[in-house]
N, C-alpha and C positions, 0 to 999 in steps of 0.2 A: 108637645112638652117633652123635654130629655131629662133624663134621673142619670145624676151622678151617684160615685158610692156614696157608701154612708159614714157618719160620724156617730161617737156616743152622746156629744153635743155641739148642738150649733148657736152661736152668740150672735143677735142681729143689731150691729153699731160697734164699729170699734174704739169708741171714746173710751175716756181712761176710766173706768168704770168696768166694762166690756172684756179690756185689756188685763185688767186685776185680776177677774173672776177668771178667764181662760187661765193664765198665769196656774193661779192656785190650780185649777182643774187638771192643766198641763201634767203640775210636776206629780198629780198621783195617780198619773199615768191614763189617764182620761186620753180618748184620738176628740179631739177641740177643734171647730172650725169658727172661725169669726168674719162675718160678711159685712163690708163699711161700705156704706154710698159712694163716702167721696174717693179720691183719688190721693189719698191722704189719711192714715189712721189717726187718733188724738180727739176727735169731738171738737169742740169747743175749744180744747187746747191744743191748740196748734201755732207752731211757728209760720210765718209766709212771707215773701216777699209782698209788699204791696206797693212800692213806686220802685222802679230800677234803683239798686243798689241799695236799699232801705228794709231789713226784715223789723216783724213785730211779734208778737203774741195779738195774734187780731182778736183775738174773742177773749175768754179768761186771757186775767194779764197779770198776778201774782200769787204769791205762795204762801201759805201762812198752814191751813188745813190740812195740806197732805200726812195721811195719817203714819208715824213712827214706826210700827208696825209692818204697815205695806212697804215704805222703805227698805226697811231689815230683812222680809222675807224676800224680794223680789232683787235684793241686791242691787238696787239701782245705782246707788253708787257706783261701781263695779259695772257698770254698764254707762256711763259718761256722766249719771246726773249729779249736778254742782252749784248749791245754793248759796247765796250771798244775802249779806240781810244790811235792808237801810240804813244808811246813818243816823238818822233820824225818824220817826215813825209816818210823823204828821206835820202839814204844816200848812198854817191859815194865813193867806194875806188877807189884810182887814181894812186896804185903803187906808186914809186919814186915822183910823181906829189903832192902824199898827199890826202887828201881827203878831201870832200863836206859834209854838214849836211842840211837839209834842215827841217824849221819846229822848233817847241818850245821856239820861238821868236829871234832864235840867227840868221836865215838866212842872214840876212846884215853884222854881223862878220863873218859870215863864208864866202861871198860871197868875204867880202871885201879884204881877202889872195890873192885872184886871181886879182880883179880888184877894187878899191875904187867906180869906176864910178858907175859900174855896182852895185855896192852896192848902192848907192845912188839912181839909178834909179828904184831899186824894189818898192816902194811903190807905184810911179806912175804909174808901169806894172800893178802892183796888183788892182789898184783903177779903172784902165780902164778896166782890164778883169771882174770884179766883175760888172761893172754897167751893159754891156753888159748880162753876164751869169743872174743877176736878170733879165731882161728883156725876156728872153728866157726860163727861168726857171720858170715865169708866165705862159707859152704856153706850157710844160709839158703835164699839165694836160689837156686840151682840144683840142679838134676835127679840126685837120686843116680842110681850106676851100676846099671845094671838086669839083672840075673843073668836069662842067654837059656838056650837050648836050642836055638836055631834056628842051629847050624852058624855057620863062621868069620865069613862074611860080616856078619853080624846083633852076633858078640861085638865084632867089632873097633873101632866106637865105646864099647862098653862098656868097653871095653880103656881104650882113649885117655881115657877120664871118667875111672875109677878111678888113672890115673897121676895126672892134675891133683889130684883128690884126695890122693894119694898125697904129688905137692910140696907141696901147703901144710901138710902135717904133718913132712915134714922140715924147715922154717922152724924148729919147735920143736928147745931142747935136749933131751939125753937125760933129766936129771931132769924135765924138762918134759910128754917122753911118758911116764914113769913114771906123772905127777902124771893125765896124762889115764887113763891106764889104773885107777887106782884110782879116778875120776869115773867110769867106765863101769860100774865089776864091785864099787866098794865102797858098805854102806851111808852116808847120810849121817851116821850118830853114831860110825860107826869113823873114817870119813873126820876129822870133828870134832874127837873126841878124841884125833887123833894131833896135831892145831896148836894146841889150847886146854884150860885146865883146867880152869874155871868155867864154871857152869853156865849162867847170865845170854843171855852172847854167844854158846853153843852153839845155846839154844834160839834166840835170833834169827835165827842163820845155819840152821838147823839146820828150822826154818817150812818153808821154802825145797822142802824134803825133802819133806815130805809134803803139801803142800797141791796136791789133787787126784790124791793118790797113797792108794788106801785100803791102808795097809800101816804098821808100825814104823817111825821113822828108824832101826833096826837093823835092817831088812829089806835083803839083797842086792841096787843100784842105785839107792837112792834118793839116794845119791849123785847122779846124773846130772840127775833131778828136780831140783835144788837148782842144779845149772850149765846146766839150761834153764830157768831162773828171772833169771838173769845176763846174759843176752843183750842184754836190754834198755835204751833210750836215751830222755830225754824233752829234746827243746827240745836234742839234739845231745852231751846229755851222759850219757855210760854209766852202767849201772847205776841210775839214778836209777826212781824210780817217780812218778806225776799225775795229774791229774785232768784229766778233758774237763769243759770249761764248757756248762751241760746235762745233764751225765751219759754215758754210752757210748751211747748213742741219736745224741748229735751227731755221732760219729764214721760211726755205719754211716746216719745221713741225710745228713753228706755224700758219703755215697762212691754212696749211691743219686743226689742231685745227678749228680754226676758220672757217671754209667752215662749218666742218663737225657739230657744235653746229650752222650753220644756217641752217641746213636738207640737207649737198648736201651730195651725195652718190659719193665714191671716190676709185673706182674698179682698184686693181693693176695686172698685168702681161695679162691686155688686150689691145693687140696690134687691131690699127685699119688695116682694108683691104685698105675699100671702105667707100667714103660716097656716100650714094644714093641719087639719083636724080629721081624724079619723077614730068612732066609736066612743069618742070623748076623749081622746088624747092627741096633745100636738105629737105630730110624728116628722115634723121635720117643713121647711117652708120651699117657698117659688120665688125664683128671685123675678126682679121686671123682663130680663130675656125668656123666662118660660123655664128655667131647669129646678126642676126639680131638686130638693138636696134632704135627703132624711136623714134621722136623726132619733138618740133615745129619748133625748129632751130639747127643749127652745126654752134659752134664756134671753130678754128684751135687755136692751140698755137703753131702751127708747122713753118719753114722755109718755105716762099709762093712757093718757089721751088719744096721742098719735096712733101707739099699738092699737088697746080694743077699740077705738076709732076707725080705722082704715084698715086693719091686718087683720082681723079676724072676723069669722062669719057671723054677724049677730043672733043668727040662733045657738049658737053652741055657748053664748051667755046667757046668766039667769038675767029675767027683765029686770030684776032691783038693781043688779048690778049696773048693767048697760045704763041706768037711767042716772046712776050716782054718778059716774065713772063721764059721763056728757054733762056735769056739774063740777067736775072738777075743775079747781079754781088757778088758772094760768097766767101768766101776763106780767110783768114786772115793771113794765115801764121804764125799760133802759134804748139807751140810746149810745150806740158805741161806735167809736171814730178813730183812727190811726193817721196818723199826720210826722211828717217828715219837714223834718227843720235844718234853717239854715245856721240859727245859732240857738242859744238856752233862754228861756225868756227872763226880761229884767224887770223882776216886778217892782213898781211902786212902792210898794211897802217896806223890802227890803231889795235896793239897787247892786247891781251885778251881774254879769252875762259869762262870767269866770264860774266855773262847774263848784258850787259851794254845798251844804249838807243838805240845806234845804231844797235843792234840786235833785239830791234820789230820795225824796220824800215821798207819801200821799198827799199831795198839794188839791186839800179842799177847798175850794170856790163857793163858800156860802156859811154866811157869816153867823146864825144863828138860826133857832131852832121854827121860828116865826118865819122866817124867812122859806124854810124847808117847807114851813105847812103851806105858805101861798105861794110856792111852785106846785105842788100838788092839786091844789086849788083851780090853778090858771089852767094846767094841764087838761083836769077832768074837765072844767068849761070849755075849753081850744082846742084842746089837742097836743098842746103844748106850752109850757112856760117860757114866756119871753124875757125870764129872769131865772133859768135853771140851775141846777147844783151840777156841778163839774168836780169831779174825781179827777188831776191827771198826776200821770204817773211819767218820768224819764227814764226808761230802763239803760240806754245807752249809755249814763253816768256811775252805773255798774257793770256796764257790759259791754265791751271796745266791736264786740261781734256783730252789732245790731247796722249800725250805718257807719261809712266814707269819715276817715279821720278828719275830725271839724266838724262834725253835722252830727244830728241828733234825732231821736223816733220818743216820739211821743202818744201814750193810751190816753185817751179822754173817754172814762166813763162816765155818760150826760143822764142825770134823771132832774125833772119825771116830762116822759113822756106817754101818752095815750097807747097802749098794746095796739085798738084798733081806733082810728079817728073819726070824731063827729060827723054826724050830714052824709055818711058814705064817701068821706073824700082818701083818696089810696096813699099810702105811704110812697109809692112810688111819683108821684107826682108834688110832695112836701118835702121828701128828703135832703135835697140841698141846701132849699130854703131853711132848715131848721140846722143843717150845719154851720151854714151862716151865723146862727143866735148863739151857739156854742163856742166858734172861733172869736164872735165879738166878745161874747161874756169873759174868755180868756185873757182877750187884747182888754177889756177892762182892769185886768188887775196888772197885766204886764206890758204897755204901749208899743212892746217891738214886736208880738208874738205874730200879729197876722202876716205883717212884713216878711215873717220870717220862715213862714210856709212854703214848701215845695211841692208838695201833693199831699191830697190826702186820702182814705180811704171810707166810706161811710157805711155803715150796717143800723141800718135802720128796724125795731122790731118785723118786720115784715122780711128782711132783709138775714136777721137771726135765726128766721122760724124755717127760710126758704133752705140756703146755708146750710145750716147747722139742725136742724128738727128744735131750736127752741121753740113751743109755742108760743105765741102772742109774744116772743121774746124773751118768755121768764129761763131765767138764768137757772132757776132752781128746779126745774122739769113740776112748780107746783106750789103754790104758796105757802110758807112755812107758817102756815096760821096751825092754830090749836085742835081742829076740825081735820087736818090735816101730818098731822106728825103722831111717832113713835107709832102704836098700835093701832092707829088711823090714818097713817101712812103704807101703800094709799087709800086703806079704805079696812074698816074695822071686820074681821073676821081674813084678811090677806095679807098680813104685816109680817109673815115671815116670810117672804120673797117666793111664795107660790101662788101661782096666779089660779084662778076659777077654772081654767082647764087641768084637767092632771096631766102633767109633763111639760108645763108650760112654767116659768120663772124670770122673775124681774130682778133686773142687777144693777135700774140704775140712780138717778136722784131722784126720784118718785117715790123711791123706798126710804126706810129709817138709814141713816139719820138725814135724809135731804139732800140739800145743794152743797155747789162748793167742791173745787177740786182735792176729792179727800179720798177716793181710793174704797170705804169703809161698804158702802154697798156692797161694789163687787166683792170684795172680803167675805160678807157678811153672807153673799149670796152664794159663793163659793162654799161656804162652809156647811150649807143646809140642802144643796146639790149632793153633794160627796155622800152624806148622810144618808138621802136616798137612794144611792146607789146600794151604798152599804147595808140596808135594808130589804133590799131585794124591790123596793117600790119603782126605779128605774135597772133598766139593763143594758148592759154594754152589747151594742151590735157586732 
């Protein structure tokens, strides 16, 4: 084994997460090293070629989350990043049924085809979810309260977080904390169907719910899923969703820019082993070739699975932990695909192969909320639904960078699919076959779409987990169930981004506030690092 110098931190993953927290670490003057597997910094979001001549965002594929914040301090802009926002938000082909628009100010006429009520009642949907999402969207960016054990001394700032917590929820009125409590404990299709009657606007709102959630939208909290869906702002205006020009690779090469002009050092194709533990503190890891690399502290950007799974020594954890931590809840049931086209598909519902609004939409593939619970249904029976929900997106109708003038790259995000399949049968041996069921269900609402494939690319959960370290595929490094979020994120007495080892720290969707390319982690982790240095609790080598 060879020991290189040392660091005062070292970051294992350079997803955009990884990237934030070095950044912030960087600029106050921290020596930062960041070790990424692949041969490619970004995580999950990355730009790639995947057929000659065709790039995508293969893994995450748009922008709504990234928090305002990390923008502004990291100066991304000023470092290439360039958002553009859809013409449109959403849009439903319904077959025979007709189709949904959602977004661009028409959603009340278009709502109102299906139902006048339900048209009329959008505003007041909209004006309660909003008050709510600001109030939560405040608490982003800081440090839940962290449930001690360690005597008054240690509760008493925990004390004092949980009050400030406490005022920004009494801002809300009483229907208002009603409204949140049935967001936390209700599914999204009870939730749904107590404000709407039609099915159209349900399934749109109603996406929200399960995407990246392998579960029913009549599943208990998927509610919640659907208002950490909401958070989000593109170009200063809420709610909205966009596109990075380049794909989501632009976003995590600017922020690698930016680490790298604040002195961090950002080492690709070194996969970590081990991180070392020495007298109960991590003092720095082993990468897979054997060298050694120390350090004052280790921060993870990995799934807390993956880490105290495979990266550290199981005795240097308490048994409660190690037993909780092998119970945490993974797997999303997504199924994601990149496909290269020869032209823009012409759906049935609305005819045209001319680049119109509803082609840089979210083009939802599933018609309502019933429909969503028996693909889940099918899934947990099969392994998959042979009628699934398809997400797809055309980023090349905002983005001339993506593919060959005349042709076009299309994201299909497919749920629900099984994380791991019945009977012991391997993703690696289903995989196409279940592309198959995706491209047809496309070719169902648009008759030219299969025709008009040129290659595609397939990442099956197995395929996410191999890839990218999603486990079981979850997009979220952890199910945003209520067991698992804010100060049980990821686990109740560790929710301020320090891990059971001293000198050990978590920087990535694992932690508060979750999934979702939003920067707020690392941010978060960044800021309670610094603290400890300042402290004298870590020291600079």
């Amino acid at each position: 084994m060879s020991e290189s110098h040392a660091f005062d931190v070292v970051i294992i993953g350079g997803g955009h997460n990884g990237l934030v927290c070095a950044a912030y670490l960087g600029a106050a003057g921290l020596r930062v090293a960041v070790l990424e597997r692949r041969d490619v910094v970004g995580g999950a979001a990355v730009t790639e070629e995947f057929v000659p001549g065709f790039r995508n965002s293969v893994a995450a594929y748009t922008v709504s989350l990234l928090n305002p914040k990390v923008i502004r301090d990291l100066e991304l802009a000023e470092h290439g990043l360039r958002i553009v926002e859809r013409r449109i938000s959403n849009f439903l082909p319904l077959g025979d049924a007709g189709y949904l628009k959602v977004g661009g100010g028409r959603t009340a006429e278009e709502v109102a085809k299906f139902s006048p009520r339900d048209a009329a009642r959008l505003d007041a949907y909209a004006e309660r979810l909003d008050a709510i999402a600001d109030v939560l969207r405040d608490l982003v960016l800081e440090t839940p309260p962290n449930v001690t054990d360690r005597g008054w001394l240690a509760a008493l700032p925990q004390m004092l977080s949980g009050a400030r917590v406490g005022k920004r929820f009494s801002r809300l009125t009483m229907p208002l904390r009603r409204e949140l409590l049935d967001l936390f404990v209700k599914s999204a299709g009870d939730y749904l169907d107590g404000w709407f009657e039609s099915a159209p606007i349900k399934a749109a709102y109603g996406f929200d719910g399960i995407v990246g959630n392998y579960a029913s939208p009549y599943a208990g909290g998927s509610a919640y899923v659907l208002l950490h869906h909401v958070f989000g702002e593109v170009n200063g205006k809420k709610g909205v969703w966009g596109h990075a020009i380049g794909g989501m690779g632009s976003i995590t090469q600017a922020m690698a820019r930016a680490a790298e002009r604040r002195g961090v050092v950002i080492r690709l194709g070194q996969a970590v082993r081990e991180v070392r533990i020495a007298d109960g503190r991590a003092v720095g890891v082993v990468t897979a070739t054997g060298e050694e690399i120390r350090a004052g502290c280790v921060v993870s950007n990995l799934n807390p699975k993956l880490l105290f799974g495979s990266m550290i020594d199981p005795n240097a954890l308490d048994p409660d932990f190690r037993a909780r931590i092998e119970r945490w809840r993974c797997g999303s049931g997504t199924f994601r695909m990149n496909v290269a086209l020869a032209e823009l598909p012409d759906f049935t519902a609305l005819p045209g192969r001319d680049c119109a609004e509803h082609h840089t939409a979210g083009i939802i593939m599933a018609p309502s909320l019933a429909y969503m619970d028996q693909a889940y249904l099918d899934a947990k029976a099969d392994g998959w639904s042979k009628r699934p929900i398809v997400e797809m997106l055309i980023p090349s109708t905002l983005d001339d960078t993506l593919a060959p003038p005349g042709r076009h790259v299309a994201s299909l995000f497919c749920q629900h699919v099984a994380p791991v399949l019945p009977d012991g049968a391997s993703w690696d041996d289903r995989r196409e076959q279940v592309a198959d069921v995706m491209i047809d269900l496309v070719n169902s609402y648009a008759p030219n779409f299969k025709q008009a494939v040129l290659g595609r690319q397939i990442l099956s959960p197995l395929d996410l987990e191999r890839t990218f370290g999603l486990v079981g595929g979850d997009i979220f490094h952890g199910a945003l169930s209520l067991d698992q979020l804010f100060s049980a994120r990821p686990m109740l007495g560790h929710a301020d981004y320090r891990g059971p080892v001293r000198g050990l720290y978590l920087c990535g969707s694992g932690t508060h506030p979750g999934g979702g390319v939003t920067g707020a982690p690392g941010h978060n982790a960044a800021r309670e690092i610094l603290a400890d240095f300042r402290r004298g609790r870590l020291k600079r080598r």
